[in-house]
C-alpha positions, 0 to 999 in steps of 0.5 A: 355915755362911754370910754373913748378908746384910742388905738395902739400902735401894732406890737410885733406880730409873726409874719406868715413866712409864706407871703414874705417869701414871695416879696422881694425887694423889686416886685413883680406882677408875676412869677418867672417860670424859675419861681414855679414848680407846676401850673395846672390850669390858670393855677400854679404852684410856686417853690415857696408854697411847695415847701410851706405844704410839706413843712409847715404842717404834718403829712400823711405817714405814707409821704411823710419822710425825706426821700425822691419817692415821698417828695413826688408823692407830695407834688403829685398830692398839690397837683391833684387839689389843684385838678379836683379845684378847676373840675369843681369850678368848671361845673356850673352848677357850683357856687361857692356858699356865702359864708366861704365866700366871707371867710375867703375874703378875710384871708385875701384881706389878712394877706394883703395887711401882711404885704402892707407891713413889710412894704411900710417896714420890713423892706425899708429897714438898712440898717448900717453895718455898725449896727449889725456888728453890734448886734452880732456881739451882743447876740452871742451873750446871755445874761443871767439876771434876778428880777422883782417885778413891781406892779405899780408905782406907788412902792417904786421909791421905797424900794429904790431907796433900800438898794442905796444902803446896805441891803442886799437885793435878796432881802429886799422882798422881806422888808416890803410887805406883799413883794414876792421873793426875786425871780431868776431867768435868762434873758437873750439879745433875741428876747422881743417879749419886753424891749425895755428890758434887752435896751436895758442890758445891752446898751452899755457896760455892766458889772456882775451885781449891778442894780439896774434902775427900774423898768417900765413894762407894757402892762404898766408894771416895773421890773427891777433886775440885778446882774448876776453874771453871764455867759458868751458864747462862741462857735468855731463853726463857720456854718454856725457863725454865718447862721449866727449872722444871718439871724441877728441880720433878720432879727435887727431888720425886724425889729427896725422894720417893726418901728418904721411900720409902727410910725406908718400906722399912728400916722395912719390912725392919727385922730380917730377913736370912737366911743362904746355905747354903754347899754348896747356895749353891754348886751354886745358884751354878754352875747359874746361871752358865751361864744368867746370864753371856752372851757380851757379843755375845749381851747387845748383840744382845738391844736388836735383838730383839721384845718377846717374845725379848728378855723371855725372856732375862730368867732364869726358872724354866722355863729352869732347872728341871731333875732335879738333886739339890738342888733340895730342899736349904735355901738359906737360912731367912728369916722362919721357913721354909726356902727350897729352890733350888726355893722360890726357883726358884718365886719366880724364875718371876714375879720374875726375879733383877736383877743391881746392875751390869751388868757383872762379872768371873766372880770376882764372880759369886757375890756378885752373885747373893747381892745379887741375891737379897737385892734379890728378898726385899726385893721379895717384902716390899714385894709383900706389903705391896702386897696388905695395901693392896689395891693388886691392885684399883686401876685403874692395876694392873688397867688394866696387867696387862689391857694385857700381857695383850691384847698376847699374846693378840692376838700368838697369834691373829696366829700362828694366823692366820699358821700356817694360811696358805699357807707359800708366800706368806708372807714373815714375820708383820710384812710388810705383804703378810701384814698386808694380805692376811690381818690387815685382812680379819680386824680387818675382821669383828672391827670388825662383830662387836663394833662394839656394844661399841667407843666411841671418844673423838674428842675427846680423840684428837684433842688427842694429839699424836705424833711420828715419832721411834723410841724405845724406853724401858726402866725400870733397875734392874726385874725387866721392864724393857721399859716398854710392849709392842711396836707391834702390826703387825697392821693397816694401815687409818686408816677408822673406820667402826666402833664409836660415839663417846663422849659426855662 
């Protein structure tokens, strides 16, 4: 026996910016040597992916700022992961460990659902001009609003029916036992946190002190919010009006792509469900408590780590594997198989498990782990529809999975290197001293050995511009969250006296 669980609709989830940069209204199955700012072998390296691994995470002090030389520093670094990549891959005596191989799988898979959403959402979404005018008045104000927030039902009457008198808002949480004092905040036209409380505001006319009839919330809660005033806010600007425009056009093709996609996938997932098994969910549950529910010190020092730390905290197959009795035993059937913990261990392996909150009491755990499996088939579905549409073979996917790829190739060629120098003289692998004494002379030779095979867009380089502002971007909501690979630390030279360059 157990609960039967069905599946949600997908709720608003950041896409990678990198893959929608990459999709266009007409698809291609490659990219025009306009798009491409370097190809090194069979590899390239396309404009959007050169500005999302100058910006989209930090990099070293020496490469770090906005001027030429540091920019070409930058290209010269992504050229050389590419190089160390195709030396790496062109041993044989190299294979890729099973375990990359999975993990490998799991951004190829994670990228492809992405490019599904926007194919299903995104790209269809035209929303009139009406629409976007209104949506443009609406977004130049704020409201600033007080608000009680009803965990139920069952006092939802009994307070409605005080608003119908005399009794002033403020007073109400006095006259109802265990209601909090009203809460104030602002609430924006952006604001996608609850959508019933933005319907709320902006789909009509209010009047300072208006008491909005109550409003339902995801979790099952109420809010009741009382107008207190707000603010419309103009600009002279025609550079900040334009941007004004231009964001309240992408948010209203988000939000309208969001629900087009959400149709798509109750379609999609229409009929299916599964049920735990009570005993076997049990033990699967207390197995994953350990690795799952870290000290909160331990969660807040994972933002400090490199890529590669960090990815592994996320919950995998090997991490939990282990000779116990039932990992055999069903968990649950779905779709006409019977899942074993360790069927659903495998599927672990290339799609990690994604909690809806971020923080929860132990008591809670066990039904966070039951959404989050729910939320881990919906994704297996909506991965097979993407293989039927063939979207392995697009290029975006491609170009992704081959970034990822190189990223830890180049990262195990750097380890080599470091493991066959002098201990002595080595401080650690992201010293410049290590960079320049052993990484440089190495990128040096690589750039003569390929230099027949490396073509570089001057022209489009030098239309990019970068910033010196650190950042480092991340996607809610997804099994691999961090966006872009780490800056690669290997190369400090900004000479280009390699390679040919490529002629439009």
């Amino acid at each position: 026996m157990g609960t039967t669980l069905r599946f949600r609709n997908l709720g608003i989830i950041i896409l990678s910016v990198y893959l929608l940069a990459a999709c266009s209204k007409e698809t291609s199955n490659q990219y025009s040597d306009s798009e491409i700012i370097a190809r090194v072998g069979d590899r390239i390296i396309t404009k959007s992916e050169f500005i999302m691994r100058a910006e989209y995470t930090p990099r070293p002090v020496y490469c770090r700022n906005d001027n030429y030389v540091h920019k070409k520093i930058v290209l010269n670094s992504l050229i050389a992961e590419k190089l160390l990549a195709l030396d790496l891959e062109n041993n044989p005596e190299y294979e890729l460990p099973e375990r990359f191989v999975e993990y490998l799988r799991g951004r190829k898979e994670q990228a492809m659902r992405q490019l599904h959403r926007f194919e299903h959402g995104i790209k269809l979404a035209s929303p009139s001009t009406a629409m976007l005018h209104r949506g443009l008045r609406n977004a130049r104000r704020e409201y600033e609003v007080a608000f009680f927030n009803i965990p139920d039902s069952s006092k939802l009457l009994e307070i409605e029916s005080l608003f119908t008198g005399d009794s002033a808002f403020s007073s109400i949480s006095a006259r109802i036992p265990g209601l909090s004092e009203p809460g104030q905040r602002i609430v924006s036209w952006f604001d996608d946190d609850e959508s019933s409380i933005r319907e709320a505001l902006y789909s009509q006319s209010l009047t300072r002190d208006t008491i909005l009839q109550a409003i339902p919330l995801e979790d099952g809660s109420f809010m009741i919010l009382q107008v207190l005033g707000w603010e419309d806010k103009y600009s002279l600007s025609e550079t900040a009006n334009q941007t004004l425009w231009n964001d309240v056009v992408t948010k209203i093709e988000s939000r309208m792509g969001n629900k087009l996609y959400e149709t798509y996938i109750s379609n999609l997932m229409r009929g299916k469900s599964f049920k735990f098994e009570k005993e076997t969910f049990g033990l699967f549950v207390n197995d994953l408590a350990t690795a799952y529910m870290l000290k909160d010190a331990e969660k807040e020092s994972i933002l400090n780590e490199v890529i590669w730390d960090m990815e592994k905290k996320t919950f995998s197959y090997g991490e939990l594997e282990k000779d116990v009795p039932y990992l055999d035993q069903v968990l649950f059937n779905y779709e006409a198989k019977s899942w074993t913990v360790n069927d659903l261990y495998a599927l672990i392996a290339r799609h990690p498990l994604v909690f809806r909150d971020v923080r929860f009491p132990m008591s809670q755990f066990a039904q966070q782990v039951r959404m989050a499996v729910a939320d881990l088939l919906r994704d297996e579905s909506i991965t097979k529809d993407a293989y039927s549409l063939d979207y392995e073979d697009r290029i975006e996917i491609r170009t992704h999975e081959q970034l990822w790829k190189d990223h830890y190739l180049a990262d195990v060629y750097k380890r080599v290197v470091y493991g066959s120098s002098s201990a002595n003289e080595l401080q650690n692998l992201a010293s410049i001293e290590f960079i320049e004494d052993h990484m440089n002379p190495l990128i040096d030779s690589l750039q003569i050995k390929y230099s027949n095979q490396i073509f570089i867009n001057f022209n489009l380089f030098d239309s990019v511009d970068i910033t010196g502002i650190d950042m480092f971007a991340t996607q809610e909501g997804a099994a691999y969250p961090i966006m872009v690979p780490s800056f690669p630390q290997i190369y400090t030279d900004h000479v280009f006296d390699y390679g040919a360059k490529i002629e439009h």
